[in-house]
N, C-alpha and C positions, 0 to 999 in steps of 0.2 A: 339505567343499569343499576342492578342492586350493589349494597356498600359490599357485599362481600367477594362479589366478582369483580369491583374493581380495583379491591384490595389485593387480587388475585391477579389481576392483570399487572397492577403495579409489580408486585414482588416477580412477575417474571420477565418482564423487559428491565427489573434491575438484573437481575441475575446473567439474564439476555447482555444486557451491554459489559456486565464485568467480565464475563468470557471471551469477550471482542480482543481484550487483550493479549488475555492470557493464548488465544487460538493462532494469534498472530506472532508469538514467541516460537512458538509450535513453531509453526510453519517454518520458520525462518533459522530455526537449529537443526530443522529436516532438511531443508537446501543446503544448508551449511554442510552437514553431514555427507547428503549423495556427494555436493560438487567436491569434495574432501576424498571421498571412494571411489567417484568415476577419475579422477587425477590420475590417484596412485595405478588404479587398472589399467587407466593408458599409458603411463610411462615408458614401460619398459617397451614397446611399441613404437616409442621416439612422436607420439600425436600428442595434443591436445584435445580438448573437451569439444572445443569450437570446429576444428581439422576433423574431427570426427563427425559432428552433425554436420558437415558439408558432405560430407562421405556418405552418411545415412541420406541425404537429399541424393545424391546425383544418382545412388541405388534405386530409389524410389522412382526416380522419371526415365522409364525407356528410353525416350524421343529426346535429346539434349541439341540443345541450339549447335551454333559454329562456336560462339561465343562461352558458351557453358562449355561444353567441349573442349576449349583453350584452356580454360579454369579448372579444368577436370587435369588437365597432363602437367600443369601447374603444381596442383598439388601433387599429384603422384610424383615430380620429380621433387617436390619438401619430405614425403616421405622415402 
């Protein structure tokens, strides 16, 4: 491999791994954020975040067990 392409490779997996960081800060002020905005949106609602993605699942499965079923009237008397 010529000196100059591997000078080239070098400087881009530096650059490569120093954003490893910085992408992962990201991320993690952006979940911070939603789960901060999806809170508040559910509040007044009297759910939770997690009350709520059970609620989006049992929407999604037509066909719900006996068991699911019990879990489903469950919640709906928390809510």
């Amino acid at each position: 491999m010529p000196a100059k392409r591997q000078d080239a490779s070098r400087s881009q997996q530096r650059s490569s791994a120093s954003a490893l960081p910085r992408l992962g800060h990201l991320l993690k002020q952006a979940y911070l954020q939603f789960t901060g905005l999806t809170s508040a949106a559910l509040e007044p609602l009297g759910i939770t975040a997690l009350e709520w993605a059970a609620l989006l699942r049992f929407d999604e499965e037509p066909s719900l067990s006996t068991k699911e079923k019990g879990t489903s009237r469950i919640l709906e008397k928390c809510l």
